[in-house]
C-alpha angles and dihedrals in degrees: 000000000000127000145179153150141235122206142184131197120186116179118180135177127179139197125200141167136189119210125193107217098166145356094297096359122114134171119191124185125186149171126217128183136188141185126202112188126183132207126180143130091255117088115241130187090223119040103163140021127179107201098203099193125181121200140190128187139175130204120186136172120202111175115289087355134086125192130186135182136171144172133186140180124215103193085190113193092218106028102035126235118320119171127202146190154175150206132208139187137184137165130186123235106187133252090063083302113135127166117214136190132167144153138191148158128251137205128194137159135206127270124233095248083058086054100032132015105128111265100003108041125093121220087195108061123123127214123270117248116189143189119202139183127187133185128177158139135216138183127223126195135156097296105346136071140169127188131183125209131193121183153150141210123197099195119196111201093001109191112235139162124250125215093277085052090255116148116235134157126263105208109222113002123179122198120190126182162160136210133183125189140175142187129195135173105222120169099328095317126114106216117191115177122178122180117191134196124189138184107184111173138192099243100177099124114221095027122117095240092054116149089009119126113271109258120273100359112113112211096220123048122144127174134201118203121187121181134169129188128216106192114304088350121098124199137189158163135210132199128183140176130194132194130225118284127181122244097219147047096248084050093220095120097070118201114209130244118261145207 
């Protein structure tokens, strides 16, 4: 009989501090820093990383007008430096009404369990590197909101799972999307509602699942939540719907939609 035994170990500390520069300006600056360690009884080339990241924003409210900017640098042990940002406006309109855009850029790297969990890891994954880009407005009245989002990733190396649940890169993903959701207050009772519509897309030119779904993500979902409290108790119910996805790359094994 063999045995033996696969364990991860993560430790993090962070460090942040928020700075008033002006009447509604802050700057806030930061450090994080993480460790992942592995023990097993198979043997792997890499068995601990520390990722040591600095980070600096700024938030700042002139009149009608927000900004927001940050930038931040991941000296990762096993993946090297990657430094990110990102920029963020928003203006109110009156009447709850407030306009929002951003975009930034994103960094992640894989976990050990991802490299390296026995049957169903891949020593071999690179980290994920992403563009995005957001606009939206929302509404906000007494006891009752809506916002709309539009938005779109453009993800180099994006982890996904083949059809043995093994992780592997996709080359060049985009996701684009939409999402609208609403709250209201009505005889006692809290409503939330959120609809969602997807298009996320196999990018990787020259491969043979260009321009497929990517696998496993549906483009339609929505959600209604109602909830009521008596006293001290809280009560709730939650309903969700799901559309169809696909379980592969080539897109031809079709997983039905769910509720």
């Amino acid at each position: 009989v063999q045995s033996g035994y696969f364990q991860t170990r993560r430790y993090v500390a962070s460090a942040q501090g928020d700075f008033s520069v002006a009447a509604n300006q802050l700057l806030t600056t930061g450090i994080d820093w993480q460790d992942d360690r592995v023990e097993s009884t198979t043997l792997f080339a890499v068995t601990r990383r520390d990722n040591l990241a600095g980070f600096v924003e700024y938030q700042g409210r002139f009149g009608a007008h927000q900004l927001q900017a940050s930038v931040r640098n991941d000296d990762n042990e096993q993946f090297g430096n990657h430094t990110t940002g990102s920029l963020g406006y928003g203006l109110a309109l009156g009447h709850g009404l407030r306009l929002t855009a951003s975009a930034g850029t994103g960094f992640k790297a894989p976990t050990f369990n991802d490299l390296y969990f026995p049957w169903s890891s891949n020593p071999a994954l690179k980290p994920e590197e992403s563009t995005s880009v957001n606009v939206g407005i929302a509404q906000y009245g007494e006891g009752w909101n809506w916002t709309f989002n539009a938005y779109e990733s453009r993800i180099d190396q994006l982890i996904a799972l083949d059809s043995t649940y093994t992780p592997y890169n996709i080359a060049k993903a985009r996701i684009r999307g939409a999402e609208l959701t609403g709250f209201v207050s009505l005889a006692g009772f809290d409503i939330n509602a959120q609809a969602s519509f997807t298009d996320p897309r196999d990018h990787t030119r020259g491969a043979a699942s260009y321009d497929n779904w990517l696998p496993r993500r549906a483009r339609s979902s929505g959600r209604l939540d109602v909830d009521r409290g008596f006293g001290p108790l809280r009560v709730g119910v939650t309903a969700t719907a799901t559309g169809h996805r696909f379980d592969n790359a080539a897109n031809s094994l079709r997983l039905a939609g769910y509720g």
